[in-house]
PAMARDO-917968 format. One record per residue (C-alpha): residue in one letter; x, y, z. Coordinates in steps of 0.5 Angstrom, whole numbers, plus 500, padded with zeros to 3 digits. Each point is the difference from the previous one (the first is absolute). Example, Ala and Ser with C-alpha at 12.3 -4.5 7.8 and 13.67 -1.06 7.14 Angstrom:
BEGIN
A525491516 S502507498 
This chain:
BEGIN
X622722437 X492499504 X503493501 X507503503 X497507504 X494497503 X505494503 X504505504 X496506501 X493497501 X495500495 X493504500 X497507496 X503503506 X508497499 X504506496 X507498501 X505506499 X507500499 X501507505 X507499500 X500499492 X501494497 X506495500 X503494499 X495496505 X495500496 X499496494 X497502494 X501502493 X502507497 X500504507 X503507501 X503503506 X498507499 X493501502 X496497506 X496494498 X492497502 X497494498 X494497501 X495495497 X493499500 X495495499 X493503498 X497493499 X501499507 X498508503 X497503495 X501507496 X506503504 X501507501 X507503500 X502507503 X506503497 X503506504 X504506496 X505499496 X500493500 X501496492 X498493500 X497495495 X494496501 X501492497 X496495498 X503493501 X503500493 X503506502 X496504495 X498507502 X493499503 X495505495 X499506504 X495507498 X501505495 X500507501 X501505496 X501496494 X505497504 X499492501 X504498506 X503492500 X502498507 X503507502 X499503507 X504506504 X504504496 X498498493 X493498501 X493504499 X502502507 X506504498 X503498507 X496503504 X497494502 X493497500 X496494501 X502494495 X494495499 X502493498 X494496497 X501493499 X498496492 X493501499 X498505506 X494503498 X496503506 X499507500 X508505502 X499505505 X503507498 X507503502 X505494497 X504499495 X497493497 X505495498 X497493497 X505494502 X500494494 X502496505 X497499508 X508501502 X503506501 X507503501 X500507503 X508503498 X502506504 X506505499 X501506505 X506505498 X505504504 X503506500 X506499505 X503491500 X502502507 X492501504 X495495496 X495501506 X496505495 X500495494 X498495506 X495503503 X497502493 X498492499 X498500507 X495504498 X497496495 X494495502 X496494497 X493498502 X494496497 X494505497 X497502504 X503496506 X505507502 X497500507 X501492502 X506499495 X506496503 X505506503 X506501495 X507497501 X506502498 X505495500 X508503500 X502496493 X507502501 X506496501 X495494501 X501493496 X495499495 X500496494 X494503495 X504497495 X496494495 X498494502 X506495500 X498493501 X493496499 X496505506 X500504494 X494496497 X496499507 X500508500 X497500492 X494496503 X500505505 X500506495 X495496495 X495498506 X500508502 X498502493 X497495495 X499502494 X503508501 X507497500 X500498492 X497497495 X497493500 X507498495 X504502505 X495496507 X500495495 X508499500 X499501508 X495494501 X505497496 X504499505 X494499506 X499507501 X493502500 X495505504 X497496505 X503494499 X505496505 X508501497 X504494503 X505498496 X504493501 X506500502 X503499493 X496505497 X503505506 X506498498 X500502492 X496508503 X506500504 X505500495 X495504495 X501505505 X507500501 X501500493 X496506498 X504504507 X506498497 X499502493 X497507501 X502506497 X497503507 X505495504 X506500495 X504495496 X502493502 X506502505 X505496495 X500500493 X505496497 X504500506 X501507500 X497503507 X495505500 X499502506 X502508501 X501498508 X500494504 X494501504 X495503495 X497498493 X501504496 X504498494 X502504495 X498502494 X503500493 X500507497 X499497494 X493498502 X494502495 X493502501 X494498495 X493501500 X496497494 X494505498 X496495498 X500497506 X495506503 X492497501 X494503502 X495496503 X492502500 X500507504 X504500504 X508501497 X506494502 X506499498 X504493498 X507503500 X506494497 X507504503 X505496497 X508501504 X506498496 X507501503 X506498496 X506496502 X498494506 X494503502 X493497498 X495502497 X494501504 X492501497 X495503505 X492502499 X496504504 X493502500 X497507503 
């Protein structure tokens, strides 16, 4: 999605794309809706430091790590806030300064934000305004407008903001399909060290070359094999969709898109014993197991919060 947006919009702390006209089939990205007006953004706090962001009334949105984890936050009242801002968060949608502090960060935090700590130096900040009437989305509009990101401390000399319009412009921030995918795991891997995973899963990146601080240069063979590694994760995803023809049978519900259909039969199951702890801080490893009846595949994915 950073990949996508900061190719068409521009990229920088500065950069919130909104989508003022609502979002539609221009862009390119996994579970969207049309009924709110979105922002997105993506900081990288290894690169400018702690980063501020001001929330304006009635504002909901949710602070992310890289993993797409809800990013710890205070609490208040008996109430422990994970990621939440605006409507939902300690601020209750009145509105505040958030604090985004990178891993590790241990210097002393002035008073008046809500403190959130990133596990991982790179950030998504997702934002969703409402409206009351579809015909005149100019408040919800102006809303975003009003939201503002700038370094600790650094308000004064920050980078003025930009609010690109998103709607209606092409942009791909779907998944990686081909071998570039690996050159921007070395980007990631590069940006956080050691804050992207633990050394089992870095240990399986330098396998493959990918080290911080190293050079990545794979040769043309190598190349060739992430290539297809890329478009075979793409084309496998449940987030994507099935194979477009399954035995023949054509799944495609239109022509022009991908999106195939899915057996009514299909069922979900999420083994219990597949829910661990790790040290002090709670991770999950979920097995999602898919089986659809009749010509369909059977699909097994794993994700890692």
């Amino acid at each position: 999605m950073k990949i996508g947006s900061e190719k068409t919009f521009g990229a920088g702390y500065n950069v919130l794309p909104v989508w003022k006209k609502r979002l539609d089939a221009k862009t390119l990205v996994t579970t969207p809706n049309s009924d709110v007006i979105y922002a997105m953004s993506y900081l990288d706090l290894g690169k400018d430091g702690p980063m501020v962001f001001e929330a304006p009334p009635e504002l909901q949105g949710i602070l992310l790590d890289f993993w797409q984890r809800p990013i710890p936050g205070p609490t208040i009242g008996g109430n422990a806030f994970f990621g939440d801002v605006g409507l939902p968060g300690p601020d209750g949608g009145r509105g505040g300064k958030f604090l985004i502090l990178p891993p590790g960060y241990d210097r002393p935090i002035p008073d008046g934000y809500f403190v959130y700590r990133s596990g991982t130096n790179n950030v998504f900040v997702f934002l969703r305004s409402f409206y009351q009437d579809p015909s005149n989305l100019t408040p919800a509009v102006a809303l975003m407008e009003a939201a503002k990101i700038y370094p600790l401390g650094g308000q004064a000399t920050a980078k003025p903001m930009q609010y690109p319009d998103a709607s209606g412009v092409p942009v791909n921030m779907l998944p990686i399909s081909d071998a570039s995918a690996f050159d921007q795991l070395k980007v990631l891997v590069d940006s956080e060290g050691s804050d992207l995973a633990g050394p089992d899963w870095l240990g399986m990146l330098a396998s493959l070359g990918i080290v911080k601080g190293q050079p990545f240069n794979p040769d043309a063979a190598t190349r060739a094999i992430f290539d297809k590694a890329a478009k075979t994760a793409y084309r496998t995803s449940r987030v994507i969709g099935f194979e477009d023809i399954v035995s023949g049978r054509n799944l495609r519900v239109y022509p022009d898109r991908r999106w195939p259909i899915r057996s009514p039969t299909a069922r979900r199951r999420i083994p219990a014993d597949r829910l661990i702890s790790r040290g002090s801080e709670p991770q999950e490893t979920i097995s999602i197991s898919i089986r659809a009846s009749g010509s369909l595949p059977t699909t097994t994915r794993s994700a890692q919060e």
